[in-house]
VMD Tcl script that builds the backbone (N, CA, C; Angstrom):
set m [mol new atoms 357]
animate dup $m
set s [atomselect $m all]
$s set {name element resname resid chain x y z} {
  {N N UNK 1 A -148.264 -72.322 1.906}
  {CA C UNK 1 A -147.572 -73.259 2.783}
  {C C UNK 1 A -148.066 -73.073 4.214}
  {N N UNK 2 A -148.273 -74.217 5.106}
  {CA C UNK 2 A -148.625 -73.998 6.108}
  {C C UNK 2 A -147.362 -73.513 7.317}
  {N N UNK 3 A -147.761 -73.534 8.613}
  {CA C UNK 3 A -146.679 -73.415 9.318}
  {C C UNK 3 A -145.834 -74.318 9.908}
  {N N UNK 4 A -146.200 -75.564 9.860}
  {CA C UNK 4 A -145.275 -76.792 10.084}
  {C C UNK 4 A -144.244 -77.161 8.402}
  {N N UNK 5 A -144.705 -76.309 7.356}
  {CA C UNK 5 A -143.871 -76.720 6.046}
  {C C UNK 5 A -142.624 -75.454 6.169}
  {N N UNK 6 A -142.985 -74.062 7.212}
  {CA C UNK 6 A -141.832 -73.651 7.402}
  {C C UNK 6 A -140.778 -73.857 8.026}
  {N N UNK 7 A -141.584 -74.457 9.506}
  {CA C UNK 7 A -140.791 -75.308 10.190}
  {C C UNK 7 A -139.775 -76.259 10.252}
  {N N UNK 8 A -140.465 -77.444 8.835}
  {CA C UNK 8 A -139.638 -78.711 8.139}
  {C C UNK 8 A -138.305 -77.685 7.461}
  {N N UNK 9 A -138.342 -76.995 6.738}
  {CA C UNK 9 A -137.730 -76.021 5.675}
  {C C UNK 9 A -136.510 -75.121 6.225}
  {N N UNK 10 A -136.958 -74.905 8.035}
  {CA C UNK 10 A -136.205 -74.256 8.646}
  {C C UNK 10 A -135.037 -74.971 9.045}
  {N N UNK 11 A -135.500 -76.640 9.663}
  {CA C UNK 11 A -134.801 -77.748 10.384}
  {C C UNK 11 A -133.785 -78.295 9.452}
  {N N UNK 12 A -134.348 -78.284 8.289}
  {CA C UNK 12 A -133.586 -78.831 6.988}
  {C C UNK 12 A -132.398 -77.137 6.905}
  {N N UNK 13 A -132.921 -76.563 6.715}
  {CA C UNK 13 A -131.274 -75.397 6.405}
  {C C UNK 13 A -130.236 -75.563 7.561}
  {N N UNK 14 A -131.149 -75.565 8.370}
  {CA C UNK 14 A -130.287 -75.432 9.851}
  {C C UNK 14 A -129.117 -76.049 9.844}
  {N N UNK 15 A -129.842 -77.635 9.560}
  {CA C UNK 15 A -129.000 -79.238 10.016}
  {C C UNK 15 A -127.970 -78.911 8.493}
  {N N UNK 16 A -128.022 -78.601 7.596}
  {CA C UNK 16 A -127.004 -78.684 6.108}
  {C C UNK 16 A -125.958 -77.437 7.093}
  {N N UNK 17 A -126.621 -76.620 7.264}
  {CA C UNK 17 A -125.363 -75.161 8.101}
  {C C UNK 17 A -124.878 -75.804 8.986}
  {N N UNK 18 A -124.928 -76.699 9.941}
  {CA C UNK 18 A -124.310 -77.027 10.848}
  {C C UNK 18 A -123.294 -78.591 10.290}
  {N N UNK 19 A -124.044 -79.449 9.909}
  {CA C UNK 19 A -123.123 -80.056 8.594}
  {C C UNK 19 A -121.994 -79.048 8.096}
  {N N UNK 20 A -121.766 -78.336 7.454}
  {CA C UNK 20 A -121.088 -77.525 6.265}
  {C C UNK 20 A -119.779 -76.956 7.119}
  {N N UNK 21 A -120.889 -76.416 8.490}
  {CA C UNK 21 A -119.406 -75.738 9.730}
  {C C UNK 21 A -118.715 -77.365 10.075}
  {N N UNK 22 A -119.143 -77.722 10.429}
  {CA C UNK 22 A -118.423 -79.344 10.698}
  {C C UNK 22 A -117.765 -79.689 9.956}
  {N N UNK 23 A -117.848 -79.849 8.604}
  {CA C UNK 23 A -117.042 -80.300 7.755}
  {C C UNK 23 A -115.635 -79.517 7.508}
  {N N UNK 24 A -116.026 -78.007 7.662}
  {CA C UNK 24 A -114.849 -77.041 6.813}
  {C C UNK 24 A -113.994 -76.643 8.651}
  {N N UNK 25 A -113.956 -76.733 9.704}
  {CA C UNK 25 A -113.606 -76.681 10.916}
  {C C UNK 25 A -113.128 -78.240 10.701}
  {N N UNK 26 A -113.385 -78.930 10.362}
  {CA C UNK 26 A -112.223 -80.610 10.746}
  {C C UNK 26 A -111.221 -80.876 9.705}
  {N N UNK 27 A -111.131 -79.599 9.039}
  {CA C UNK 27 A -110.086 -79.742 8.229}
  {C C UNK 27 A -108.894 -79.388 8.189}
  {N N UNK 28 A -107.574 -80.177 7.822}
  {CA C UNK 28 A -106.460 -79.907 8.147}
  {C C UNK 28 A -105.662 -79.214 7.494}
  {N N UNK 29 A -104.588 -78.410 8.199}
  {CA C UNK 29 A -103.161 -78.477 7.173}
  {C C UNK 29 A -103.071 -79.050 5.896}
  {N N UNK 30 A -102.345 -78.625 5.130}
  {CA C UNK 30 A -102.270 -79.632 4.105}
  {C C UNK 30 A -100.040 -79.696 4.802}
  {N N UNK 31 A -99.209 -80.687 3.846}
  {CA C UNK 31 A -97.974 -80.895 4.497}
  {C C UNK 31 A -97.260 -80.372 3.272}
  {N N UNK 32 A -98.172 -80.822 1.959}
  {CA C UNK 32 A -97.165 -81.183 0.127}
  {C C UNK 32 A -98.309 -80.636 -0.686}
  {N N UNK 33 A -97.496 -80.131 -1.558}
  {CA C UNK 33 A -98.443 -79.897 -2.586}
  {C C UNK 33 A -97.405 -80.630 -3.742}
  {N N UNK 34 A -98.692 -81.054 -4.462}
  {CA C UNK 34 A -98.575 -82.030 -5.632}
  {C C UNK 34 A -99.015 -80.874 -6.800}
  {N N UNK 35 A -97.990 -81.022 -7.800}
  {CA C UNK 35 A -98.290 -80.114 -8.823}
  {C C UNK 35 A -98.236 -81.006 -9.798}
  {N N UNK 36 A -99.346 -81.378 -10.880}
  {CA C UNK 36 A -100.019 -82.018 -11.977}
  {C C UNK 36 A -100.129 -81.491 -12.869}
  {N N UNK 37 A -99.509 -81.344 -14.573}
  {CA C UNK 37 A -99.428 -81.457 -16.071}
  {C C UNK 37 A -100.188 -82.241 -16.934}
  {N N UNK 38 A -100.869 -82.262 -17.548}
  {CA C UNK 38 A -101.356 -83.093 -18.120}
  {C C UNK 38 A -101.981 -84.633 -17.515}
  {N N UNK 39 A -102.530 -84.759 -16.468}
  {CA C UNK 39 A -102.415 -85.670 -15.852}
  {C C UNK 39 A -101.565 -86.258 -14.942}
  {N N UNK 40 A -100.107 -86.118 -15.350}
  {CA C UNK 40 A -98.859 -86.339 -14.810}
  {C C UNK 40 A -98.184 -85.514 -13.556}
  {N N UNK 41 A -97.720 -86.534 -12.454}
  {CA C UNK 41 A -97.006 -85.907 -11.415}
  {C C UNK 41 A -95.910 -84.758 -11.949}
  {N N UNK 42 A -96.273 -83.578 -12.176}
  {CA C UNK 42 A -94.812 -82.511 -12.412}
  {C C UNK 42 A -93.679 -82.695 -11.034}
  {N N UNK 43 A -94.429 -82.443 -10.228}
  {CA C UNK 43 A -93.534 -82.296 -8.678}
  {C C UNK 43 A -94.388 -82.296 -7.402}
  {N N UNK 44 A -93.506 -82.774 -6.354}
  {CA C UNK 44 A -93.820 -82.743 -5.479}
  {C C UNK 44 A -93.312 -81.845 -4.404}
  {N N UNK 45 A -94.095 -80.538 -3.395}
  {CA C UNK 45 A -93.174 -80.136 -2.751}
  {C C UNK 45 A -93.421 -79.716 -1.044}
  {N N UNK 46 A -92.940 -79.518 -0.181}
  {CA C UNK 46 A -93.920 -79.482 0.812}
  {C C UNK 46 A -94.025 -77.825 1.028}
  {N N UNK 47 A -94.936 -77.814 1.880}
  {CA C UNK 47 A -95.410 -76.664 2.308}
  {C C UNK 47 A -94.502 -75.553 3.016}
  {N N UNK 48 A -93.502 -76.515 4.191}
  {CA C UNK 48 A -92.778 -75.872 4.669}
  {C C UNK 48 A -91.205 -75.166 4.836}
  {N N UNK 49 A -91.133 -75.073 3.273}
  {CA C UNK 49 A -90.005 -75.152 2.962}
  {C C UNK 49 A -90.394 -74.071 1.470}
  {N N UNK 50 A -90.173 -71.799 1.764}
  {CA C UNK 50 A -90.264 -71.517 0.621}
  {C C UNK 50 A -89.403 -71.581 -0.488}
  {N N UNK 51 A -90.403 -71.471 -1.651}
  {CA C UNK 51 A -89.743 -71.898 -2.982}
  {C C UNK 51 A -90.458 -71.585 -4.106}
  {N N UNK 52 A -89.588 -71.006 -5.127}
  {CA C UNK 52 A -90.882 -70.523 -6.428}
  {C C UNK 52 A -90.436 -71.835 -7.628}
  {N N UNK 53 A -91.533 -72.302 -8.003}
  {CA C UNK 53 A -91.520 -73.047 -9.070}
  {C C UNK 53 A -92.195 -72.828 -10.524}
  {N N UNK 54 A -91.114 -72.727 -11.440}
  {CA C UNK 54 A -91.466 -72.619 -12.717}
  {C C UNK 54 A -92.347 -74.209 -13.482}
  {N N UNK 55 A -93.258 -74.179 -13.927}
  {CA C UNK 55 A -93.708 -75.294 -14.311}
  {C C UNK 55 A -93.623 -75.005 -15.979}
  {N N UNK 56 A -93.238 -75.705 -16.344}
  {CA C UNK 56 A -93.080 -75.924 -17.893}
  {C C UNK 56 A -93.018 -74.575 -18.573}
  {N N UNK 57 A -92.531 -73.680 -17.974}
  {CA C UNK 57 A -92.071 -72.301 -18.591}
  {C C UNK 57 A -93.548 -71.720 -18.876}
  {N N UNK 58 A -94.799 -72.014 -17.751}
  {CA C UNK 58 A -96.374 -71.534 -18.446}
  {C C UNK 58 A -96.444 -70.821 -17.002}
  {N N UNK 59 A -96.510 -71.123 -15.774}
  {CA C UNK 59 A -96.999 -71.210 -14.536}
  {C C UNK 59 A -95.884 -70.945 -13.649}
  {N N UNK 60 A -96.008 -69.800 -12.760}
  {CA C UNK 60 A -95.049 -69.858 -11.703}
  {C C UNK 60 A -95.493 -69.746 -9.973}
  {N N UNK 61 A -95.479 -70.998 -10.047}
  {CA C UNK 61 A -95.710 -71.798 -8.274}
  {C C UNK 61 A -95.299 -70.878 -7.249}
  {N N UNK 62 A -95.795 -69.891 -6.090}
  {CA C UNK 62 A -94.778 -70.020 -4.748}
  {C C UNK 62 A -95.449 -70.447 -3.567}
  {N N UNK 63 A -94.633 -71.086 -3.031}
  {CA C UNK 63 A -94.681 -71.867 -1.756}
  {C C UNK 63 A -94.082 -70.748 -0.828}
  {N N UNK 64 A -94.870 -70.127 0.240}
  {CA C UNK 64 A -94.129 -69.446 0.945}
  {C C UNK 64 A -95.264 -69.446 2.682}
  {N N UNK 65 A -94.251 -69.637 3.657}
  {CA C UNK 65 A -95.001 -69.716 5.069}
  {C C UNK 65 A -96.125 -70.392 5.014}
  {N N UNK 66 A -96.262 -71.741 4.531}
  {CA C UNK 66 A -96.949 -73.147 4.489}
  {C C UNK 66 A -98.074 -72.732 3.596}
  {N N UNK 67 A -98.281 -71.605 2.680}
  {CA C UNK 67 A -99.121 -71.511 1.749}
  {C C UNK 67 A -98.839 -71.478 0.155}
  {N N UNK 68 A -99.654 -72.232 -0.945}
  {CA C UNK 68 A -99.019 -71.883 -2.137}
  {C C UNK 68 A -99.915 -71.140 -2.985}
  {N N UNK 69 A -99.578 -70.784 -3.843}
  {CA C UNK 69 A -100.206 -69.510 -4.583}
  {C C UNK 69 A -99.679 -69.560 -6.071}
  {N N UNK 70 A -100.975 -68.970 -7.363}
  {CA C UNK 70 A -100.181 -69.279 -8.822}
  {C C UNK 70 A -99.578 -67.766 -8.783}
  {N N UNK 71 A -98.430 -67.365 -8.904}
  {CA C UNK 71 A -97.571 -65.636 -8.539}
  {C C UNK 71 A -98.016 -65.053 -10.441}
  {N N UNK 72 A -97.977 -65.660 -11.279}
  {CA C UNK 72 A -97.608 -65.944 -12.566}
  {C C UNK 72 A -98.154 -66.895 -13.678}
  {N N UNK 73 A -98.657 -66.292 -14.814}
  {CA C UNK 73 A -99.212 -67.541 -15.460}
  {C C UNK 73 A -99.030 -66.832 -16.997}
  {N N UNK 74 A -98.767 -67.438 -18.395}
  {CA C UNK 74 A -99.150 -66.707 -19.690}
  {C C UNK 74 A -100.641 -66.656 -20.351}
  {N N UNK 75 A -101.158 -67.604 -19.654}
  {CA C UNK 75 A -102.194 -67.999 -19.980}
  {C C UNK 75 A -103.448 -66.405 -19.864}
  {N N UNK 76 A -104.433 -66.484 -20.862}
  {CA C UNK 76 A -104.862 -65.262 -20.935}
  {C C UNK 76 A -106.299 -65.099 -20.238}
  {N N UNK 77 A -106.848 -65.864 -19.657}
  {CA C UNK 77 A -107.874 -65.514 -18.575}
  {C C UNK 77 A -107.081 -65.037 -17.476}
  {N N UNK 78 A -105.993 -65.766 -16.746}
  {CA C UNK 78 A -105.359 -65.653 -15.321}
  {C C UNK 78 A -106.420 -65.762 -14.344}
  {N N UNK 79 A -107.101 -66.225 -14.246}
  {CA C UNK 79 A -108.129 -66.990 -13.076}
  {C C UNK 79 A -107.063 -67.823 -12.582}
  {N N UNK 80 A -106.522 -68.420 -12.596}
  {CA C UNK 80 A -105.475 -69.219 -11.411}
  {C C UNK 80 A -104.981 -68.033 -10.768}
  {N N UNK 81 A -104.350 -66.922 -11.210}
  {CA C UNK 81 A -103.477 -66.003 -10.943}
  {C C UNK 81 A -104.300 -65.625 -9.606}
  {N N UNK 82 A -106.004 -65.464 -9.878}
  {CA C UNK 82 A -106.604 -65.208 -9.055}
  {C C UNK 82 A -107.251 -65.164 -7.789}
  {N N UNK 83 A -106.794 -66.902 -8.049}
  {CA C UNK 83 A -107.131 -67.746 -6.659}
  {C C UNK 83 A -106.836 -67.321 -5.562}
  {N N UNK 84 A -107.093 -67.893 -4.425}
  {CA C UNK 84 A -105.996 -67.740 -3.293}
  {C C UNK 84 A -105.610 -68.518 -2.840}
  {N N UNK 85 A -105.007 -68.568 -1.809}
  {CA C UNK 85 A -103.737 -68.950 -1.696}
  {C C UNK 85 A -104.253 -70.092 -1.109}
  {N N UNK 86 A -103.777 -71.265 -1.352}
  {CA C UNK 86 A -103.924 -72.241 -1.247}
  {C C UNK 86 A -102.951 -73.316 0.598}
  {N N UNK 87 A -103.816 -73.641 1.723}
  {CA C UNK 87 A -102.753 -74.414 2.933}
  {C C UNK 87 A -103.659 -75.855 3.145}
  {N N UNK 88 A -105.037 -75.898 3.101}
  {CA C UNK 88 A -105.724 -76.841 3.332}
  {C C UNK 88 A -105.811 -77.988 2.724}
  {N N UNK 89 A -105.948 -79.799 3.073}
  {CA C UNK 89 A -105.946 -80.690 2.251}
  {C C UNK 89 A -107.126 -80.433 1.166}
  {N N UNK 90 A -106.106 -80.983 0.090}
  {CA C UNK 90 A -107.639 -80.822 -0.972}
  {C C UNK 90 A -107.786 -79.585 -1.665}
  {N N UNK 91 A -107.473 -78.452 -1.118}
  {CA C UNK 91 A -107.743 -77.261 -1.572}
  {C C UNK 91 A -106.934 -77.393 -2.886}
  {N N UNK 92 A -107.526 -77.033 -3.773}
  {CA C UNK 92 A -106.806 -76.859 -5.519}
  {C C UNK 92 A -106.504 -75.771 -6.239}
  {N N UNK 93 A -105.990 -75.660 -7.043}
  {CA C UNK 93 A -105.363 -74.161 -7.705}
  {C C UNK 93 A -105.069 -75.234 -9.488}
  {N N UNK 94 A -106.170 -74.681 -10.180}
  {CA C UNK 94 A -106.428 -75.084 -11.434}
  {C C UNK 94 A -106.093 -74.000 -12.233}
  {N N UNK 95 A -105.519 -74.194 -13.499}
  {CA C UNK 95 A -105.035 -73.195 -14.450}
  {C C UNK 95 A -105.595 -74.241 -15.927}
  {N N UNK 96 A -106.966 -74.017 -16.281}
  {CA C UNK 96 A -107.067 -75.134 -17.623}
  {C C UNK 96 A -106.390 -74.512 -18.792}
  {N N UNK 97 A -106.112 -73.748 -19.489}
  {CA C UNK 97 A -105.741 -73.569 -20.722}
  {C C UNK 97 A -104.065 -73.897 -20.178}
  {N N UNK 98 A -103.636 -74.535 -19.329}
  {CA C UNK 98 A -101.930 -75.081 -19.392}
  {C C UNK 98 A -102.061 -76.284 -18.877}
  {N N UNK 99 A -103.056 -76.773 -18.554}
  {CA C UNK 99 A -103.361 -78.119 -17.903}
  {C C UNK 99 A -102.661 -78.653 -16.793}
  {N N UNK 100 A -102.615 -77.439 -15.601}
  {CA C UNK 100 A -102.083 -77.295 -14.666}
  {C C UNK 100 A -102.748 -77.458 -13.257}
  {N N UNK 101 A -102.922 -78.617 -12.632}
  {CA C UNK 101 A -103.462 -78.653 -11.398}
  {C C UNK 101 A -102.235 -78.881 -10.265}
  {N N UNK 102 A -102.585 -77.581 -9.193}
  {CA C UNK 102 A -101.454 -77.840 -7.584}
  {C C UNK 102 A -102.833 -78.128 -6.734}
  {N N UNK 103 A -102.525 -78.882 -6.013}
  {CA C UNK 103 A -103.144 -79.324 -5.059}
  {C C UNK 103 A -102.602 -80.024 -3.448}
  {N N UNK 104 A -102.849 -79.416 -2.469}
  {CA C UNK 104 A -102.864 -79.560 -1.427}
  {C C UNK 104 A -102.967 -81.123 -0.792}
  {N N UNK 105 A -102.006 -81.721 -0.197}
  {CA C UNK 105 A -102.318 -82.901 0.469}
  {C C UNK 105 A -101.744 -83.093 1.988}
  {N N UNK 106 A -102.038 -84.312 2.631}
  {CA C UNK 106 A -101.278 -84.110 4.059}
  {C C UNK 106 A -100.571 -85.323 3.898}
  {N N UNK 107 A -100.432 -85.680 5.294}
  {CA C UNK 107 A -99.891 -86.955 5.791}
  {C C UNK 107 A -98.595 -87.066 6.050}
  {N N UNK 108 A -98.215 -87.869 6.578}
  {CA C UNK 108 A -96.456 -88.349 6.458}
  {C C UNK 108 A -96.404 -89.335 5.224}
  {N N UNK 109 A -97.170 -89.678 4.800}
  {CA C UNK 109 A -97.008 -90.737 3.755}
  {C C UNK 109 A -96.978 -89.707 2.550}
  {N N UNK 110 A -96.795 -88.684 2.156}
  {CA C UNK 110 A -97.349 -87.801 0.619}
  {C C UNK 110 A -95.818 -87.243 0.945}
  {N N UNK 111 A -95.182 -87.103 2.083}
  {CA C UNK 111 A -93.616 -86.467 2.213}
  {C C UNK 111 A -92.825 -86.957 0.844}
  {N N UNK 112 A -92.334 -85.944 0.411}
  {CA C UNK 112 A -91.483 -86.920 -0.787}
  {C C UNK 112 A -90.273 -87.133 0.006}
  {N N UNK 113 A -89.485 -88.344 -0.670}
  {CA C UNK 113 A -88.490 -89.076 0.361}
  {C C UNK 113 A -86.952 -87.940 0.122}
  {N N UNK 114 A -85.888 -88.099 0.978}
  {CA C UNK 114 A -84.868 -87.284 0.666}
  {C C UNK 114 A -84.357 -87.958 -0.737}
  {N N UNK 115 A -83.488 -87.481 -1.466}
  {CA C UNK 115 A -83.049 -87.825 -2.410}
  {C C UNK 115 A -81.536 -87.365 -2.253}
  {N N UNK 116 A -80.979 -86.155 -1.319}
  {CA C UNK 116 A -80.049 -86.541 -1.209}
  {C C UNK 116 A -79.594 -85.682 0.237}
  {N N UNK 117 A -78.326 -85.741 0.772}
  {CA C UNK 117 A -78.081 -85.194 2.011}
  {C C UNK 117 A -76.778 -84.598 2.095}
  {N N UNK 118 A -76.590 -83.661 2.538}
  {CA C UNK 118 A -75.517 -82.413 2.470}
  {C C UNK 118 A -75.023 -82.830 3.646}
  {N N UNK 119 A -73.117 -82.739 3.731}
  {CA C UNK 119 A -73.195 -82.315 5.382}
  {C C UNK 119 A -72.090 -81.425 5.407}
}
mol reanalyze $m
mol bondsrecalc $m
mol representation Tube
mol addrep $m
């Protein structure tokens, strides 16, 4: 290779590294995490508010100081168990042998609505 093909080779890593910091620095909070069964909405819950959730007696959810995490699983790899902890949009926490996806979202629009009010 000559020395202008290291050059091209250098400009090209550079510009993807500086891409990659850009992308993972403009990313937000997440607000809710959406926890998914089989395809299906299980629940919705937000971030800021802790709470442990049992999902279909396989998976146990906690939501604690705007992060969620799998605490618990029967499942016999436990690679979810492994993950970490999950605050960013998008960021996912997959468990396949229970067909369990939580996933991270934002917005004011993903808020689930009150359903009821104490006084």
């Amino acid at each position: 290779m000559r020395r202008n093909d290291y050059l091209l080779a250098g400009v090209i890593c550079l510009t993807a590294m500086v891409l990659w910091v850009f992308q993972i620095a403009n990313r937000d909070s997440g607000t809710t995490v959406v926890v998914k069964t089989n395809g299906h909405i299980y629940g919705t819950y937000r971030l800021d508010c802790n709470r442990e959730v049992l999902i279909n007696g396989h998976n146990l959810l906690v939501i604690k100081e705007g992060k969620a995490y799998m605490k618990w699983a029967d499942c016999k790899d436990q690679l979810c168990v492994h993950q970490k902890e999950i605050t960013l949009e998008n960021e996912s926490i997959i468990c396949l042998p229970n067909k369990v996806i939580v996933e991270v979202s934002g917005g004011a629009d993903t808020l689930p609505e009150t359903d009821a009010t104490v006084q």
